[in-house]
N, C-alpha and C positions, 0 to 999 in steps of 0.2 A: 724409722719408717718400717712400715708390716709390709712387704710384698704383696702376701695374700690377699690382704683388704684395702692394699691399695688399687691391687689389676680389679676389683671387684664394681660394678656396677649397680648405685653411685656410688666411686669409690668413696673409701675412709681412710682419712690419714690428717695429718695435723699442723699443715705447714702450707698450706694456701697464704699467699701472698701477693706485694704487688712489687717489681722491679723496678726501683726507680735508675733511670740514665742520667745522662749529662747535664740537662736543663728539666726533667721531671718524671713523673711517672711512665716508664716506656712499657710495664707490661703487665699486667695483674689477671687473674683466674679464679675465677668460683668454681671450682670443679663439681661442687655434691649438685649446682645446680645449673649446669654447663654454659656458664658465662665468661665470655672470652672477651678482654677489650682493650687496646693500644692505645698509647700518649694520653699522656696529661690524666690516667685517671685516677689520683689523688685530687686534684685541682679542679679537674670538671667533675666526677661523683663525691666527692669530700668526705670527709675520715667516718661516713656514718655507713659508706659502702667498704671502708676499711676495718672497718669496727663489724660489721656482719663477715665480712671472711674470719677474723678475730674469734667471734662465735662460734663459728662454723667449725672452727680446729678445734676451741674447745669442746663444744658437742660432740665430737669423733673422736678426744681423747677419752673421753669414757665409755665407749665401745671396743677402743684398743686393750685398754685392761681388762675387760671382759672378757676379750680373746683371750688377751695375755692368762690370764686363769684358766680358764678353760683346755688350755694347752699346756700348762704348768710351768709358764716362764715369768718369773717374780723378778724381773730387773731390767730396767729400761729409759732409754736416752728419750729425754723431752728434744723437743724442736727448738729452737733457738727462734725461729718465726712465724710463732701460736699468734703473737699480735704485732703483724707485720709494722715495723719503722715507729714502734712504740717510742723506742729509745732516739728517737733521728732526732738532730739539733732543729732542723725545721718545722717538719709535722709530724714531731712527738706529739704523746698525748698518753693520758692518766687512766692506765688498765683497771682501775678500780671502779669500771661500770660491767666488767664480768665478777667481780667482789664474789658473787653466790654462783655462779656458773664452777668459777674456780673450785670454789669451797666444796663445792659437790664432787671434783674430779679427785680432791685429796681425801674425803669421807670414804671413797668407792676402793683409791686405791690403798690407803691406812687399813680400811675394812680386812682386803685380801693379803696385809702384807707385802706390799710390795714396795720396792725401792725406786726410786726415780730423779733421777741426775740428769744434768746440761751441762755442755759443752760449749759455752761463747767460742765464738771464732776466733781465728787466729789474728785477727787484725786488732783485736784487744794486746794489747802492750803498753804492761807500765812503765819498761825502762827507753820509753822510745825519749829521742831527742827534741822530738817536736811536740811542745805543748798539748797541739792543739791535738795530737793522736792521744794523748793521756786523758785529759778531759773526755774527751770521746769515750774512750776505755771505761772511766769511770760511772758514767752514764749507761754504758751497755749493763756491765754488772751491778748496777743500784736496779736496772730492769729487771733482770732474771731473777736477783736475789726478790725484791716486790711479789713477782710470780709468784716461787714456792713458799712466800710466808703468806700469801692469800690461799693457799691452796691448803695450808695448816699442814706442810710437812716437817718433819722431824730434822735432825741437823743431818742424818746419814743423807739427804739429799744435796749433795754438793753442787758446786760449781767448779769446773776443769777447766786451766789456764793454763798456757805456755810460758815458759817464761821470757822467750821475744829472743830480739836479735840480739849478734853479740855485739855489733856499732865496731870493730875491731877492736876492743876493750873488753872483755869477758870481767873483768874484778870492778870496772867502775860502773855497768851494765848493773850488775849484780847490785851496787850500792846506790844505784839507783830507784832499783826496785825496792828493796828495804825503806826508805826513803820514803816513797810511794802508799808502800803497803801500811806504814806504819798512820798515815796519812787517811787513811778507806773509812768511812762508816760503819761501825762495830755490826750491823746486818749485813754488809756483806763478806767482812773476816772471820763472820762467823759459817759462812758456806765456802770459801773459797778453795781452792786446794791446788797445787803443781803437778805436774804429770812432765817427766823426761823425754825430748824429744828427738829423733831422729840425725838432727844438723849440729844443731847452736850447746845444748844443755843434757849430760848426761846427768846419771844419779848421782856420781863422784860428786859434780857441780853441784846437785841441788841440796843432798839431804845434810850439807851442814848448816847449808840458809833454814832448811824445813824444820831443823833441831833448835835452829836458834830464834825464828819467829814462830814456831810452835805452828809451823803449817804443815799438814799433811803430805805426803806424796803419791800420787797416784804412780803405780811403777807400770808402765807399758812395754811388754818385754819384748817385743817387737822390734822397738826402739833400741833398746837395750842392746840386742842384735847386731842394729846398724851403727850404732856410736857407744860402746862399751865404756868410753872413756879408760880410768885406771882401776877398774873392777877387774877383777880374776874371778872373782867366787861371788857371783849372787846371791847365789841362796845361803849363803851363811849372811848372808846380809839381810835376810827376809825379818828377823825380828828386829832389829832397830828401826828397819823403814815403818813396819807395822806398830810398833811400839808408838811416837807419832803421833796416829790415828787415835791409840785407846790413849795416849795421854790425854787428847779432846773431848774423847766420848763419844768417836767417829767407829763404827765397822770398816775397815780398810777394805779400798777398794782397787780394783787391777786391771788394766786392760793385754789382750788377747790378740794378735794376728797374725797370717804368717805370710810371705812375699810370692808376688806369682813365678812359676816355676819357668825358670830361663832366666832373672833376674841376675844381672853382677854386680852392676855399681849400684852407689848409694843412694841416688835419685829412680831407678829403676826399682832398687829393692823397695823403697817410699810404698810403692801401689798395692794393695791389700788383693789379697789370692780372692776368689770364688767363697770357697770352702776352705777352714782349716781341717788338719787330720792327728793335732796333737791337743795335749792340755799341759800346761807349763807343772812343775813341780814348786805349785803352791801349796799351804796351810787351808785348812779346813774352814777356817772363819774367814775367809776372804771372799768378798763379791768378785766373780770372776765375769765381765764381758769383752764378749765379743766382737770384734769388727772385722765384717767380711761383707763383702759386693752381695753377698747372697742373703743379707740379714738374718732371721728368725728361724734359716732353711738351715743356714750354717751351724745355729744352736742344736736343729734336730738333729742335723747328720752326726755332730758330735754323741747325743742322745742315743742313738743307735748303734753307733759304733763303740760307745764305753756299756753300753747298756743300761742309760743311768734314766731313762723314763720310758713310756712308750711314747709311740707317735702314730695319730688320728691318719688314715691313708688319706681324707679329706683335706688335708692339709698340708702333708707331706709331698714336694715335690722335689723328684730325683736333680740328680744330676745333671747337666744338660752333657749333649756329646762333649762338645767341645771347649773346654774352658779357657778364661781369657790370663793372655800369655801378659810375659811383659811389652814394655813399650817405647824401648829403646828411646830411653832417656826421659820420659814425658809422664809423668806422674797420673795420668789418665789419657783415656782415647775421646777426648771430647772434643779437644781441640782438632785431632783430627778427621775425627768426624765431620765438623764445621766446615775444615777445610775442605774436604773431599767433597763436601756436597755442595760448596760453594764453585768449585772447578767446574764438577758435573752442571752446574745450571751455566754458568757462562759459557759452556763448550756447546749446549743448545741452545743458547740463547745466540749466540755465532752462526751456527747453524742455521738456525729459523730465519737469523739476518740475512745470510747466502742464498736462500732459497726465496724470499720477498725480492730480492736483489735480480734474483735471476729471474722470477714472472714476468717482473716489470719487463723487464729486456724483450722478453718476449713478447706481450701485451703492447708494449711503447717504447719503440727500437730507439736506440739513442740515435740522436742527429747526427752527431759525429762520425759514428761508425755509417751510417747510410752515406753521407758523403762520400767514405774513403772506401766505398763500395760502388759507388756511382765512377768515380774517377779512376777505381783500377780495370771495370766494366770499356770506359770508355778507351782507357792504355792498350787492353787487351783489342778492340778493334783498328784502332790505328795501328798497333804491330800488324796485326790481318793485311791491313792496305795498302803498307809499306814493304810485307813478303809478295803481294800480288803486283806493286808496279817491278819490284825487282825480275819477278818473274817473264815481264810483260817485257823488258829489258833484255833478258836473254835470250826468249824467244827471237825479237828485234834482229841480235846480232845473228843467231841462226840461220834468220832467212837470209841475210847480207852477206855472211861469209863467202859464199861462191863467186862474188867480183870483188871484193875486197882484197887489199893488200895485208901481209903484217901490220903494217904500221896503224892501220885505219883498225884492223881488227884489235890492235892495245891500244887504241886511244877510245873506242867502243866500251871495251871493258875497264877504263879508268873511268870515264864518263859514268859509267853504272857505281862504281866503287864512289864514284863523291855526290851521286842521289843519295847510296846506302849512308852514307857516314852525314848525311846532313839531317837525314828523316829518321835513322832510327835512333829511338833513347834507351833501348836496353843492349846495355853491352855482349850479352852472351844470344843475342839475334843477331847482332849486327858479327858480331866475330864467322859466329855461323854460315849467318849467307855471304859473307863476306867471299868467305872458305868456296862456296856452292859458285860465286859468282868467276872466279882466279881460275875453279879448275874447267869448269865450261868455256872459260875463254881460251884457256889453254888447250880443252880439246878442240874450240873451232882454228884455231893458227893449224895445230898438227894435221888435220882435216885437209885444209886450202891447202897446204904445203905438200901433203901426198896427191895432192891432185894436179901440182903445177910441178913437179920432180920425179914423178914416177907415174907408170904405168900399171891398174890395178885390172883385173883380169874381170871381165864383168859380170860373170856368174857371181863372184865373191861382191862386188859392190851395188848389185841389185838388190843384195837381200840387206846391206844395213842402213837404216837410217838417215835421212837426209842430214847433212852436216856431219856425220861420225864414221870413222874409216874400221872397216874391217883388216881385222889381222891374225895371223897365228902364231900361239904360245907355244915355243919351245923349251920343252924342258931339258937342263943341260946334263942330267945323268942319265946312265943307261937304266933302261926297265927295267931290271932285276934288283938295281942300286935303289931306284926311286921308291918303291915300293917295299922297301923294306923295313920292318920295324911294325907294318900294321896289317898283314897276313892273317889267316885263319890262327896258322901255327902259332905265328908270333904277336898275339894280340897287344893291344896296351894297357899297360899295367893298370890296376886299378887301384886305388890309392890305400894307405898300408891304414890296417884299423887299430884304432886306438884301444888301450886298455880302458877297462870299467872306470875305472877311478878316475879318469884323467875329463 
């Protein structure tokens, strides 16, 4: 993919296609002619709106080389999904109605010299255990290989393959593939080629098979990197691997890239930097590309910094500030992309729900709560009714205490004590005036009793209160004792202040 012409408006690029899901087509896009449309659209638009995306990629593969000339880059990965689900066991279908479409995009690029190679996915594997992933495999590459012989390309136009899992068997994986390969359609043994990858298959592993079925090896030194196998010395190993290549009559071919900075382990080191900033210590006849996040931006900065072409400022775009790191474990940020913006839409979609939630409330008071609103309304005034008869009670005994005896004055105040304990239902009322009810009765006894035992001087009992005896508080220290400790001089202390920190 071109960056450049693909951010461009209508962009250009070569792999419009449609997603099929679980039960059918769940996603497909015309981008050059902004057509967007979900489910089933293999089955409702039918392979003839699959066949114009089809077009449509090829049409922009021949603008891509145009650039690609223009800018002086002679080597370049086809799409693997020019004609979307070509190859599908279900709604396959026979690329040879672009026949001269094709034939045009391999005239244009044979014209300029340029090179043009595919990469099948990773999910081609012929040493899988399961049949039916083999046949599948087999299908995929009888497609692509179809492609570049309609397009009239030369054999330097391979196809890259892995060589799959190891099944915990690495030697019988191996003889399976052998097996397999030996098996293939002479069009497609005739593009195929291995490339060394990261986990399962170093170069140790591959290049005695690549020596003894006379298949190529693509060395990706990348890879190389992450799973050395039992190499020491690569580059003394560079002419046998290339050797190979010209026993076929192949230009050897290499790939390029280098891990994002912060990478340890081997699934983190997997994720291709922005930009690289080296060129491997290859031979001069080797196609060298590149893989990096930044595509064709990546080839330029190399370009600039060896000084091995110019670069058009139209074209050229820097650096960004910030390039992307690794990712702790996860072989790109897509997935958590997905995540995080799945979080973010359900945490407002919560939100929008809490806030509907709450209108309503507002709007349309719930029943339930209006009752238990109505009946603590009505609690609270029968508490009110039940402090006023209590009130009405003591008053009661008040006036009566002046001919009453003790005994009539506690049997008064128990009287009142078992209205309070019959009427009220909140326990910290009823404690309360309970409290309010014991000591008023207790002042009217002490009352009646100074008035039938003693004589009070009447200046002093004119002035208090009907029912409540006047008296005076003696204090039992001397004035100089009493008063000590809270003087002008000796004020009280004021409490000790705390440190900052504390």
């Amino acid at each position: 993919m071109n960056t450049v012409l693909r951010h461009q408006k209508p962009p250009i690029f070569s792999a419009r296609t449609c997603r099929l899901g679980k039960h059918s087509a769940v996603y497909s896009v015309l981008v050059s002619k902004y057509i967007y449309s979900r489910l089933d659209t293999v089955r409702k638009k039918g392979l003839d709106y699959v066949k114009e995306l089809a077009l449509a990629n090829v049409a922009d593969m021949k603008k891509m080389i145009q650039w690609n000339e223009d800018n002086k880059i002679k080597f370049m990965r086809i799409s693997s999904e020019m004609f979307p689900f070509a190859s599908h066991q279900q709604v396959g279908y026979d690329i040879s109605f672009a026949e001269k479409e094709l034939k045009d995009v391999g005239d244009l690029a044979n014209k300029y010299n340029h090179r043009l190679t595919m990469h099948p996915g990773q999910f081609n594997q012929l040493v899988s255990l399961n049949p039916n992933v083999v046949t599948n495999t087999v299908r995929e590459l009888d497609y692509h290989a179809r492609m570049l012989d309609l397009m009239g390309m030369n054999q330097d136009s391979v196809m890259i393959i892995h060589m799959g899992g190891v099944y915990g068997d690495k030697a019988s994986a191996i003889a399976r593939f052998e097996k397999e390969y030996e098996q293939l359609p002479e069009h497609i043994k005739r593009r195929l080629v291995l490339e060394n990858d990261e986990l399962g298959y170093s170069v140790s592993d591959l290049l005695p098979v690549c020596k003894r079925l006379k298949i190529p090896l693509v060395l990706d030194w990348h890879h190389h990197h992450i799973n050395p196998g039992d190499i020491t010395d690569l580059v003394a190993l560079l002419p046998e691997i290339n050797q190979v290549w010209y026993d076929k009559g192949i230009k050897p071919k290499q790939h390029y890239s280098e891990s994002r900075r912060g990478a340890k382990t081997a699934v983190e080191m997997r994720a291709h930097s922005d930009r690289v900033k080296y060129l491997p210590p290859t031979t001069d006849d080797v196609d060298l590309m590149i893989e990096a996040k930044d595509k064709e931006q990546a080839v330029f900065e190399l370009y600039k910094l060896y000084n091995l072409e110019i670069v058009a400022d139209d074209v050229w775009v820097p650096k960004k500030g910030t390039e992307t790191l690794e990712t702790k474990g996860r072989k790109s940020q897509k997935a958590a992309k997905k995540r995080k913006a799945k979080e973010e839409e359900e945490t407002k979609s919560e939100e929008i729900k809490v806030e509907m939630q709450e209108e309503q409330l507002i709007t349309q008071p719930n029943k339930r709560t209006s009752r238990r609103s109505a009946a603590a309304a009505a609690d609270l005034k029968r508490k009110e009714a039940e402090v006023e008869a209590i009130q009405t009670a003591t008053e009661l005994v008040e006036e009566q205490e002046g001919g009453r005896t003790r005994r009539s004055k506690r049997k008064a105040s128990l009287v009142a004590e078992r209205k309070l304990t019959k009427k009220s239902r909140s326990r910290s009322i009823r404690q309360t005036v309970k409290q309010e009810v014991k000591q008023e009765a207790s002042d009217a006894i002490l009352a009646s009793s100074h008035q039938e035992d003693s004589q009070v001087p009447a200046e002093i009992t004119s002035s208090a209160p009907a029912g409540y005896a006047s008296h005076t508080v003696i204090n039992p220290l001397p004035a100089a004792e009493s008063s000590a400790g809270v003087t002008d001089a000796n004020p009280i202390p004021a409490p000790m202040d705390l440190p900052n920190d504390k």
